[in-house]
ZAMARGU-4260 file (C-alpha; in steps of 0.2 Angstrom, whole numbers, plus 5000, padded with zeros to 4 digits):
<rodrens>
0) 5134/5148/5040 | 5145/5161/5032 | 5150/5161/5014 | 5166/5152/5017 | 5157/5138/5025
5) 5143/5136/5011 | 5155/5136/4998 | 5162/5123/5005 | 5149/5113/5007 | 5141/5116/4993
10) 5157/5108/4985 | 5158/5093/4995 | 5139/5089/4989 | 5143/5090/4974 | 5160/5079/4978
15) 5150/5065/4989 | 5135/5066/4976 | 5140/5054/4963 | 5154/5046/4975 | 5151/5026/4979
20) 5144/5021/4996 | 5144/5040/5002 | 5125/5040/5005 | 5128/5045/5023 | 5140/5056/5021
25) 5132/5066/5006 | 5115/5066/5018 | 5123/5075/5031 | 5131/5087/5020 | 5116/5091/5011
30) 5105/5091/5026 | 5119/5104/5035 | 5119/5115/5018 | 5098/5117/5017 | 5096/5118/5035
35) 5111/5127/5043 | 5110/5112/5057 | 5120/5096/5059 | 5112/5078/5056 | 5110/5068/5071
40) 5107/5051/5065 | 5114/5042/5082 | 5097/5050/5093 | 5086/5058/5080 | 5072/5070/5086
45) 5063/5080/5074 | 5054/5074/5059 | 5066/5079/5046 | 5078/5071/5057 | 5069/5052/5058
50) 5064/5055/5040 | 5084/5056/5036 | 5085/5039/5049 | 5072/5030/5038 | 5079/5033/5023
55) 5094/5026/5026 | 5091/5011/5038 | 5072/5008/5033 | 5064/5011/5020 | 5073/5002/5004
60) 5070/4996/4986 | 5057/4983/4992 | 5046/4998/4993 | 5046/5002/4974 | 5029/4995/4973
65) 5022/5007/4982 | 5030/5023/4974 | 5029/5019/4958 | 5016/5030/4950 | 5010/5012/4939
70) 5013/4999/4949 | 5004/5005/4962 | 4989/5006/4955 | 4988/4987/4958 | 4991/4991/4979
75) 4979/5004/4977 | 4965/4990/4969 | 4968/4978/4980 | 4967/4989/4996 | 4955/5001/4994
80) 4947/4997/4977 | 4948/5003/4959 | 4934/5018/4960 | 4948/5030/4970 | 4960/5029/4955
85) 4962/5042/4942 | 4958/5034/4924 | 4975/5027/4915 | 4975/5034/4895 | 4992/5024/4892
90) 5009/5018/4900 | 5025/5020/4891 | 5041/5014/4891 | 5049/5024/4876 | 5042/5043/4873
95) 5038/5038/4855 | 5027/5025/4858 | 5014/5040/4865 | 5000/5042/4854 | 4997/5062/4855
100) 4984/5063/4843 | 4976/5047/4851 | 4975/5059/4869 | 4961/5067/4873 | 4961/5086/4875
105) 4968/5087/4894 | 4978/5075/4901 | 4992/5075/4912 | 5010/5066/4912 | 5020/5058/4923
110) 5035/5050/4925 | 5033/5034/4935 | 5050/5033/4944 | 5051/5051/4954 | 5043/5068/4960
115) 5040/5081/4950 | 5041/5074/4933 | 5025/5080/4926 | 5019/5090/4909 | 5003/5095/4912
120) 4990/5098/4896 | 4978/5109/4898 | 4973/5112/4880 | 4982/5100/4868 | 4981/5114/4854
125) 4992/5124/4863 | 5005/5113/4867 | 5023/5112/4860 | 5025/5093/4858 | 5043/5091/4850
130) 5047/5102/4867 | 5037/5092/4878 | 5044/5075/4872 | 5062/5084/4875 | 5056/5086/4893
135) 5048/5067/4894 | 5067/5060/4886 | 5075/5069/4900 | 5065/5062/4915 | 5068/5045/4908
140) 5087/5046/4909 | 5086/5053/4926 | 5087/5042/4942 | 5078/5051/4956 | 5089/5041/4968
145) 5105/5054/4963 | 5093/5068/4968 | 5091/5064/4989 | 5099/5047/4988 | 5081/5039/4993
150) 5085/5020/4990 | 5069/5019/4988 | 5066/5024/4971 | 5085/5017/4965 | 5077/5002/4955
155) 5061/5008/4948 | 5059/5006/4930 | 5055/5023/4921 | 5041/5026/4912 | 5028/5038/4909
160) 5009/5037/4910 | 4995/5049/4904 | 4981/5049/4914 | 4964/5059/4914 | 4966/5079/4919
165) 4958/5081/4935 | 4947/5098/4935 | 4943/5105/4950 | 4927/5117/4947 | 4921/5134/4955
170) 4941/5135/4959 | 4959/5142/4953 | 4966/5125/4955 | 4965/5107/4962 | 4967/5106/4984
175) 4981/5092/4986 | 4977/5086/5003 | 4994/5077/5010 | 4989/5066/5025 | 5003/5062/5034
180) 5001/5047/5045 | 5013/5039/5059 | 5008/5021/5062 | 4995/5021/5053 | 4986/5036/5060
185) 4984/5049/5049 | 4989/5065/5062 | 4991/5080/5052 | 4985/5086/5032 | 4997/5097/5021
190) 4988/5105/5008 | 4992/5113/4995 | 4983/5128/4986 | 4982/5143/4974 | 4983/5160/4979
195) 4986/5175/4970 | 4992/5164/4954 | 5006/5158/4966 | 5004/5137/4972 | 5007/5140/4993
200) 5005/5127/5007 | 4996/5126/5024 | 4995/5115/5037 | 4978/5108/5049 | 4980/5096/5063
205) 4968/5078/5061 | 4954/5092/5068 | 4954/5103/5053 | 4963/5116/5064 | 4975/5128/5055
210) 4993/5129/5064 | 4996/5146/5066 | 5017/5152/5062 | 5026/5160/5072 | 5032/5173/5060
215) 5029/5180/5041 | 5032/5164/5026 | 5029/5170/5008 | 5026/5152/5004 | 5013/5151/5019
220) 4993/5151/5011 | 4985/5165/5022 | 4966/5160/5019 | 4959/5150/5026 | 4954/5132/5019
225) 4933/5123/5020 | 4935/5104/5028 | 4930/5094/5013 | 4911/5087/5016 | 4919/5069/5014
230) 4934/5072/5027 | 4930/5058/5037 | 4930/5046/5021 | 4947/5053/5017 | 4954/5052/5037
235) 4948/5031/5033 | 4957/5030/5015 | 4973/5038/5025 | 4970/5024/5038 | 4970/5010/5028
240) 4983/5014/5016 | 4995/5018/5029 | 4993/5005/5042 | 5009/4993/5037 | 5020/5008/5038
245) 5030/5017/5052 | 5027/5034/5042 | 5020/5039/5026 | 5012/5053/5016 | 4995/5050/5008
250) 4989/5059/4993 | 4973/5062/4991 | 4960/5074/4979 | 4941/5077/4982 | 4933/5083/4968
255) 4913/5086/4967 | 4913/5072/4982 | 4924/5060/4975 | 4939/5055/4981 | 4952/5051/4970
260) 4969/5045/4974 | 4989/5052/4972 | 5002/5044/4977 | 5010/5037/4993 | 5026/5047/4997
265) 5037/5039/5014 | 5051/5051/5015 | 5041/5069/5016 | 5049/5081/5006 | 5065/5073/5006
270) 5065/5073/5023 | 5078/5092/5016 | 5065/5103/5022 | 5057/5108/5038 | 5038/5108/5041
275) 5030/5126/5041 | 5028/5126/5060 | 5046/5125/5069 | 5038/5117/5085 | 5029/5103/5074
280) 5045/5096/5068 | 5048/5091/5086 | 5030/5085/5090 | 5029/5077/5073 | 5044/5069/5077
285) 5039/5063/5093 | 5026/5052/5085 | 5038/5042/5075 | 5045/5026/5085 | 5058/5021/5073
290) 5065/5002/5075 | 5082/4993/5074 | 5093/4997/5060 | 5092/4985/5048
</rodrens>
């Protein structure tokens, strides 16, 4: 793609991305601008590919409950018990309503009704609240349907909960362990880890085998990873919370031996990005049958 050509994408995104009943169009745009590679949403192949193919003919609002970093709490109780769910502090619907004195020490927040909305508290004595509760106002007004145009998370209800900080000892920082499952079968773990004060990603197969890359990613975690000694506890959580769902994404956390649940994400990285192992995105893909359009 020359500069030409990504200008001009990059101003038709930003035409198509507040347009009425452009989702498809705006996809493909954005999809051709990150990935210098057309859409094929007739016979899609590769993961990113399907993923783009669920969002727009699958996976809908009806899926809320599942993604909403509240309301499934109650999925998550119902299907695999309380014990595996971080302890709630509080729920809020207005950023005033939160009780910062009330908190305890650490604690992280989140905004229920997207990715990435997060402040994460450390040490309370540290922390600037007036900026912090500009940050929390600011995910509240956003829709993190305008961001990928996922339908999935167009009608959820913004809110923001404080939950317990999670620490992660004799280690930089906590492992997220992505299980991402096809049919219900967890097939591959992306995780995601500190190294050298910078947060990079690596990939194992259901085996705990590291995929290798074919060339140099700065992103790319070079160490090597230890299996958690309660792996094939996790494998069973994945198994069970994704076996209604074509594809799905399923966050888990093991700390001292407990495992501790993160949230359920269908549409991997937006579906923008491509795994870290150009071959995988076509076996990956391979495992998802998609259905009729609805």
């Amino acid at each position: 793609m020359n500069f030409f050509e990504r200008k001009y994408y990059q101003l038709l995104v930003k035409y198509l991305k507040n347009k009425p009943n452009a989702d498809e169009a705006y996809i493909k745009a954005n999809y051709y601008l990150k990935n210098n590679r057309r859409l094929n949403l007739d016979n899609p192949v590769d993961l990113s590919e399907k993923i783009q193919w669920l969002k727009l003919y699958q996976y809908d609002e009806s899926y809320k409950k599942y993604i909403d970093k509240y309301e499934v709490r109650k999925h998550i109780k119902e299907t695999i018990g309380e014990a595996y769910l971080n302890e709630l502090l509080g729920v809020y619907e207005d950023v005033e309503e939160i009780d910062i004195d009330a908190l305890p020490n650490k604690f992280v927040l989140k905004g229920t009704h997207g990715s990435g909305y997060n402040i994460i508290v450390e040490d309370k004595a540290t922390l600037d609240w007036p900026k912090a509760k500009a940050q929390l106002k600011k995910f509240l007004s956003q829709n993190y349907y305008d961001k990928y145009k996922e339908i999935i998370y167009r009608g959820i209800k913004p809110r923001i909960i404080a939950e317990k900080f999670l620490d992660q000892l004799n280690d930089d920082a906590i492992l997220d362990y992505k299980f991402l499952c096809f049919h219900g079968e967890p097939k591959f773990i992306h995780v995601k880890a500190l190294e050298d004060g910078i947060r990079k990603e690596v990939d194992y197969d259901i085996n705990w085998n590291k995929l290798e890359i074919p060339e140099e990613r700065s992103n790319y975690l070079k160490r090597s990873l230890d299996k958690p000694d309660n792996f094939e506890d996790m494998i069973e959580i994945a198994k069970v919370l994704s076996k209604d769902f074509i594809f799905v994404r399923v966050d888990l956390y093991s700390i001292e031996g407990q495992i501790y649940f993160g949230e359920l994400t269908f549409l991997h990285k937006g579906g923008m990005k491509r795994v870290i192992s150009e071959p995988h995105n076509k076996i990956m893909g391979d495992l998802i049958k998609l259905p009729n359009k609805k």
